[in-house]
N, C-alpha and C positions, 0 to 999 in steps of 0.2 A: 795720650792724655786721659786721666781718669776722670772723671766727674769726681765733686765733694760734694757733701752734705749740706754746707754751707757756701754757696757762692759769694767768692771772694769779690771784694768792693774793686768795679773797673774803673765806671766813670762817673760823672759825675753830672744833672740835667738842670737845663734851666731851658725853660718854659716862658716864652716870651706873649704878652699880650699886647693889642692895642695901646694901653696904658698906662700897664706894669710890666716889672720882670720878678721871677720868685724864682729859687733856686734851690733843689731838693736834693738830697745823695740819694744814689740809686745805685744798685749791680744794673750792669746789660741783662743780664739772664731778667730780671724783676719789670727791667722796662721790657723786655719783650714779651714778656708773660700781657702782659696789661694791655696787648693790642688796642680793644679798645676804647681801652682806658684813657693810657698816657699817649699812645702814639693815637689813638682814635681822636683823639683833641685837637690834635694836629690841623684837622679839616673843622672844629669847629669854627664860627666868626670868632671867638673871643680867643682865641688861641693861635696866633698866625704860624707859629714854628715852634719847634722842639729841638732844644740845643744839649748836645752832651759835652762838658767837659772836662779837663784838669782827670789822669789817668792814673793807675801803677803808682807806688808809692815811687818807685825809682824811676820815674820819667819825669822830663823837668819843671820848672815850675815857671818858666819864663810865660811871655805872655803868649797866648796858643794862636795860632793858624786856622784859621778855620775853613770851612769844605761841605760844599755844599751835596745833599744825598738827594734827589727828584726823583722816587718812583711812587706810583703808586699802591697802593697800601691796602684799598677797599676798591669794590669794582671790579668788573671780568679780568682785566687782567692782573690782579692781586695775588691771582695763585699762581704765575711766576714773578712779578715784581717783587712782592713782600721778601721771599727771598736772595735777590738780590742786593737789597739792603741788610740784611742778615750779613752777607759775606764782605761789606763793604766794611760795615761797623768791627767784623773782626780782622780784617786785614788792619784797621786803624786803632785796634787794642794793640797787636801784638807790635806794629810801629811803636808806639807811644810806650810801652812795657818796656822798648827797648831803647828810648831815650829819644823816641819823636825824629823831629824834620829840625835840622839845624839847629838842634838845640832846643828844642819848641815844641810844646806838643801841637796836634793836632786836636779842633774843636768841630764834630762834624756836626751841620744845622740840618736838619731831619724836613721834608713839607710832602706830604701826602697828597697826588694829584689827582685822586680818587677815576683815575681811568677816564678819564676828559682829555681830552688828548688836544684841543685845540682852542679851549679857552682856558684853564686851568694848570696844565704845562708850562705855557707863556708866561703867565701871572705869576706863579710861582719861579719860574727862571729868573725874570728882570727884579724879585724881591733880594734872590738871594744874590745876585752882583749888584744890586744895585744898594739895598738898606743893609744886606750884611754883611757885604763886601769879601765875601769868599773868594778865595785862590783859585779856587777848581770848581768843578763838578761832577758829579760820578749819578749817571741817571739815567730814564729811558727804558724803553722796551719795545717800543712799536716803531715804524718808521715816520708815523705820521706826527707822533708825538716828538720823534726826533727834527722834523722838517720846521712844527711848530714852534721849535724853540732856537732854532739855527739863527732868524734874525737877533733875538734878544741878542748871541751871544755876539755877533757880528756889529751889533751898536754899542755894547759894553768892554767889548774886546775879553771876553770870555774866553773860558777852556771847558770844552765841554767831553766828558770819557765815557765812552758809549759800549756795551758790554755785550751788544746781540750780535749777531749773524744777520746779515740785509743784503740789500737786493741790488749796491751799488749805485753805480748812476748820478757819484756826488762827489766833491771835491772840497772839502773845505779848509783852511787855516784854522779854523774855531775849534774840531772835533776832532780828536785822534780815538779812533775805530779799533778797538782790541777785540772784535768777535767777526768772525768768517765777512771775508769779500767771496762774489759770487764763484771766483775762477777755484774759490779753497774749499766750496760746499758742494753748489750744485753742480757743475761741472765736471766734479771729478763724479757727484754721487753717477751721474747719466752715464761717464762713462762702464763705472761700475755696472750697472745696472745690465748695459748693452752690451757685454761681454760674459764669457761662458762661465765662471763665476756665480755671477748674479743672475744669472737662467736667460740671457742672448732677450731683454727685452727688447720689442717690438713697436709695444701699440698702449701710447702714455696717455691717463687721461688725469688732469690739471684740475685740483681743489684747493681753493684759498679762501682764507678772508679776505672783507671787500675791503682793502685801504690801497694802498701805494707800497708797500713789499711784495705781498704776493701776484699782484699784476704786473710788475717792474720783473720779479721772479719770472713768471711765466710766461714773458714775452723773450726773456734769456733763453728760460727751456727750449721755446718751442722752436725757437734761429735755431740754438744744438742740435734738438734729436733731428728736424730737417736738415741740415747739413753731416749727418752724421748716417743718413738714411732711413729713419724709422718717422712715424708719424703723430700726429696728437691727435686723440678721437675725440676728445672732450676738452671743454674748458670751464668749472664751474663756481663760481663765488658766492657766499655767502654773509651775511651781516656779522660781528663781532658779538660773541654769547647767543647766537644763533643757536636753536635746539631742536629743531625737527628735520631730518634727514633722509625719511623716508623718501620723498621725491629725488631724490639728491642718488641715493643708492637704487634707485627703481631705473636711471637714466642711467647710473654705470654697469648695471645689467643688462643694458637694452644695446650698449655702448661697445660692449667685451671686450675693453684693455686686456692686456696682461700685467698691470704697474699702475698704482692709484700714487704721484706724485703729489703730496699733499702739504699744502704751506697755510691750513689752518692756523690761527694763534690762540690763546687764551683758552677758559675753559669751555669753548663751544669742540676741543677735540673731545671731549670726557661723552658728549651727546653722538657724536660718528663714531668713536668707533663702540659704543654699546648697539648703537643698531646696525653698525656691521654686523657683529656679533649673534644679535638678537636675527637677524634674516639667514645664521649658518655659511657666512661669509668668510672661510679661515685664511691667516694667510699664506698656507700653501695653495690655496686657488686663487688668492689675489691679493700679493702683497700690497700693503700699502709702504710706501718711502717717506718719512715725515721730517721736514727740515726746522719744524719748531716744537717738537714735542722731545722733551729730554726724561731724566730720572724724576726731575721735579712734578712734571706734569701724568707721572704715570701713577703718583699715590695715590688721585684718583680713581683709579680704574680697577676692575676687576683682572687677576692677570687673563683668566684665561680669555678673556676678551682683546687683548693684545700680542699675546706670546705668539715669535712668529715673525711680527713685522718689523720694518726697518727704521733706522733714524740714520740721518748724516749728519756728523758734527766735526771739530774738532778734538774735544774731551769726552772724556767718560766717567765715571767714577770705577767701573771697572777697570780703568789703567794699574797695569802689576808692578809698580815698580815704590821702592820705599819712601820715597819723597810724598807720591802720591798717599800712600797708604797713610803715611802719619798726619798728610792733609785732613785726609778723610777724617780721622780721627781726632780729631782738634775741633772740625766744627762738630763733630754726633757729641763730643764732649761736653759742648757747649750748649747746645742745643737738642742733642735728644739723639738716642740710637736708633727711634723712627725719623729723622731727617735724613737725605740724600744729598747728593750733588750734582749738577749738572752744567754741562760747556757752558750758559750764561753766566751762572754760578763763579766758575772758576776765573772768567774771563772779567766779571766785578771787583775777584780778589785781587789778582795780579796786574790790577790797570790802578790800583790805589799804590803797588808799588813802583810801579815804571814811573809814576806822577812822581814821588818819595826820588827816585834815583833820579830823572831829570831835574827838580829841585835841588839837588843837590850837588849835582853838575854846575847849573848854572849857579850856585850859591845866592838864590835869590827866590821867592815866592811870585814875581813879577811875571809875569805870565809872557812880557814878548820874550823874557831871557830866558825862559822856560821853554818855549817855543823853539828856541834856538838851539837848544840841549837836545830836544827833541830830535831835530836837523842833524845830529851827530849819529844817533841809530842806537838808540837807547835797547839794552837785553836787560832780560828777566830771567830766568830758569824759576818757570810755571809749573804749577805741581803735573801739569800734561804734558812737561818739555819748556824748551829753551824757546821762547818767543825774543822777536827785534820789534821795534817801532822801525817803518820803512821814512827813511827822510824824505821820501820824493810825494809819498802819498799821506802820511800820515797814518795809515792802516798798517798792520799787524802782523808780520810773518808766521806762517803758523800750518801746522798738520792738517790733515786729512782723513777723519774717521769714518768705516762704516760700522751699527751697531745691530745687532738681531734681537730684540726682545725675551728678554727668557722668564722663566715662572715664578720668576722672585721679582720683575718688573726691574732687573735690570739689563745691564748689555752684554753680548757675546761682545768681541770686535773681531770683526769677520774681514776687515782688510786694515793698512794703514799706510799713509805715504809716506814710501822710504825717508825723504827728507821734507824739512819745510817747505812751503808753497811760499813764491812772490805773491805778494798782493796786486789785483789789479781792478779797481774798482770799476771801469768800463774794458768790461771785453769785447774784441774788434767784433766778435759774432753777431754782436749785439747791440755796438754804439762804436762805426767803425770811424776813425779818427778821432774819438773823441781820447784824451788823454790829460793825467793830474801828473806834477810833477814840479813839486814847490822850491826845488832846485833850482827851475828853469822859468819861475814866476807866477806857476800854477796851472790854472785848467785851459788846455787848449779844445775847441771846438770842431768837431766834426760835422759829419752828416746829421742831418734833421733828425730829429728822434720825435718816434708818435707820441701823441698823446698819453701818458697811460695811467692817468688818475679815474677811480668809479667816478 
C-alpha cells in the first residue's frame, strides 16, 4: 500500500460530553495526528469519550456496533499502548471497508486510562458496558490493569480481548487471551536458553516490574530452571517508570549470571538497558532475554545499546513471509515508514478479527452467543500464522519465537516452534492441579498457590 497525498476520509468522530454530543468528520490519519488534541480530550473532565464512526463509502450504513478500545494513551505505558490502539482502529477500517459485521459497521468508542491501572481502568470499563453498551472490548496491557477490570466484566457480562503475553494463573469466561500463555513464551524461552544453541545457560538472574506479571513470571521461571537443573542468583524488582539502575546492575555484577531474564514493562526498559550500556555491559558478556520489550519499545533506544540481546515472543515483524510483509505495509502506509510492529501489535490486530468471525458464527453481537462461537475453536490466519481460540481455555494457540536484536532494532529469529503451542494457562510446574477447561465448567483447583502480589 502506498501512502497519498491526501488521506482518504475513513471515519467519522463524535466526541461525547457530559452534556452534549457533536460530531465532526475526520480521516484516522488526522485524528491520530492530534494526539493530544482530539484523543488528548479523551481524559479531559468535559470529554468522557471519543467515538469514531460510519466508514468506507462502501460499508454499510445500518446502524453500527459498537466496541469498546481501553488503553492507555499518556502515562508510562503509552509508548506500547498508544500503539495498540493504532492496530485495533485498523483492523476495524479494513472490516468496515469491507462491509462491516453483519451487515453493520463497526463504531469503536476510544477512552484513555492514562496508565492508572487501578482506579481509572475500572471506571472506564463499567462506562463503556455500562452507558455505551459495547459488544466487546479490545484493551489492556499490564496484568494489573487487566485484574482491575475482570470484575466490571464479570457483573456486566462483558467480553474482554486482551492482546499481551502474561504470566497465567487465570481462568476466565469474561477474557479471551490472544497474546502468549506462559507454556508459549517463557518456558520454551528457558528451554532455549539452556540448551547449546543459546550458550547451555546456567545461572539466571530475574528483573521485573513490581506488579503481578513479572512476579507471577518469576515464580514460574524459578520452579523451571530448578527443576531443569540450573539456578536463580538474583531476583530483583523495580517500580513502573523506574529510571535509575545503577544499583540494580552494580548487584548483577556482584551476582554473575550468565542470562539477565527480564520482564521489565513500560518505558522504564529505555533507562536499563542505556546503563547497561553506559557501564560497557554487551550482550555477548551478558545477554539479556526480554519477555516485554518488542520492535515497538526499541524506537527508543540507541541500537547500539541493544544489539545483541534477546526477546521472546510470538511475532516479529521480521516474519518473511507475504502475508506478513503486506501486513507490514498497510500499517507504515498508514502511519509512517518510521512505525514498527510488534507481537502485541499484531496480536490487537487479529483478536478484533476472531471477535468479527465469532460474531458471525453466532450471528449475533450477544456476547453469550458469542461466547459460544468461541466454544467451537474459532481460527484466524494472523499475519505471524494461523492462530485457534482454544475452547477449553479461552487463550490462543500460537508459535514460539526467539529474536536477536540487530543494528537496525530489529529481530534476527534465531529459532521457531515447528508447530503451534497448546495453551496452558497454569503449568503443573508452577500450579500443580490447578486447571481451566470451560468444557468441563471451568477452573478446577489445585494446590495452594503463594502469595505473589508486591
Amino acid at each position: 500500500m502506498h501512502r497519498s497525498d491526501s488521506p482518504r476520509p475513513i471515519c467519522g468522530v463524535s466526541m461525547h460530553s457530559e452534556q452534549d454530543a457533536k460530531e465532526q468528520p475526520l480521516t484516522r490519519r488526522e485524528l491520530l495526528k492530534r494526539g493530544a488534541g482530539a484523543l488528548g480530550l479523551v481524559a479531559m473532565p468535559s470529554l468522557a469519550s471519543l467515538t469514531l464512526y460510519g466508514c468506507e463509502r462502501s460499508a454499510p450504513r445500518e446502524y453500527p456496533i459498537k466496541v469498546g478500545i481501553l488503553h492507555s494513551q499518556t502515562g508510562t505505558m503509552a509508548i506500547s499502548e498508544i500503539s495498540l490502539r493504532d492496530m485495533e482502529l485498523m483492523a476495524i477500517e479494513e472490516i468496515n471497508a469491507g462491509g462491516g459485521v453483519l451487515g453493520r459497521p463497526i463504531e469503536p468508542v476510544i477512552e484513555d486510562t492514562r496508565s492508572r491501572f487501578t482506579d481509572l481502568f475500572p471506571k472506564k470499563a463499567a462506562k463503556l458496558l455500562r452507558e455505551d453498551k459495547v459488544a466487546a472490548v479490545f484493551g489492556c496491557w499490564t496484568s494489573v490493569s487487566r485484574k482491575a477490570v475482570l470484575p466490571v466484566f464479570e457483573e456486566h457480562n462483558g467480553l474482554l480481548f486482551y492482546p499481551v503475553q502474561y504470566e497465567g494463573n487465570e481462568c476466565s469466561r469474561h477474557v479471551i487471551y490472544t497474546g502468549s500463555a506462559p507454556n508459549q513464551q517463557i518456558l520454551p524461552a528457558i528451554d532455549w536458553l539452556m540448551g547449546a544453541v543459546g550458550g547451555a545457560r546456567k545461572r539466571f538472574y530475574l528483573l521485573g516490574s513490581d506488579y503481578i506479571y513479572p512476579r507471577t513470571a518469576n515464580h514460574i521461571v524459578g520452579k523451571y530452571v530448578e527443576y531443569r537443573g540450573a539456578e536463580v542468583v538474583g531476583v530483583r524488582y523495580t517500580p513502573l517508570g523506574h529510571r535509575d539502575y545503577t544499583e540494580i546492575i552494580d548487584d548483577i555484577a556482584w551476582k554473575q549470571p550468565d542470562v539477565v531474564f527480564s520482564t521489565l514493562n513500560g518505558d522504564t526498559n529505555v533507562y536499563f538497558y542505556q546503563e547497561l550500556a553506559r557501564r560497557g555491559i554487551t550482550a555477548e558478556q551478558l545477554p539479556v532475554v526480554a519477555t516485554s520489550v518488542g520492535e515497538d519499545e526499541l524506537r527508543g533506544l540507541l541500537s547500539a545499546d541493544v544489539q545483541g540481546h534477546l526477546a521472546a515472543w510470538s511475532y516479529f515483524q521480521s516474519i518473511d513471509t507475504p502475508a506478513n510483509r503486506a501486513f507490514v505495509e498497510r500499517f507504515q502506509g498508514e502511519h509512517g515508514e518510521d512505525r514498527v510492529v510488534s507481537d502485541p501489535m499484531e496480536a490487537a490486530y487479529s483478536q478484533v478479527y476472531l471477535w468479527k468471525l465469532a460474531v458471525e458464527k453466532a450471528g449475533s453481537i450477544d456476547v453469550d452467543r458469542v461466547r459460544e462461537a468461541f466454544a467451537s475453536g474459532i481460527e484466524f490466519e494472523a499475519p505471524g500464522g494461523r492462530i485457534k481460540v482454544d475452547p477449553k481455555t479461552y487463550h490462543t494457540y500460537k508459535h514460539f519465537r526467539m529474536g536477536r536484536i540487530r543494528d537496525d532494532r530489529q529481530f534476527s529469529i534465531v529459532y521457531e516452534s515447528p508447530k503451534w503451542i497448546e495453551p496452558e494457562p497454569y503449568p503443573q510446574i508452577a500450579f500443580p492441579g490447578w486447571q481451566c477447561d470451560w468444557t468441563q465448567g471451568g477452573m478446577k483447583e489445585g494446590a495452594e498457590i503463594p502469595v505473589l502480589l508486591p
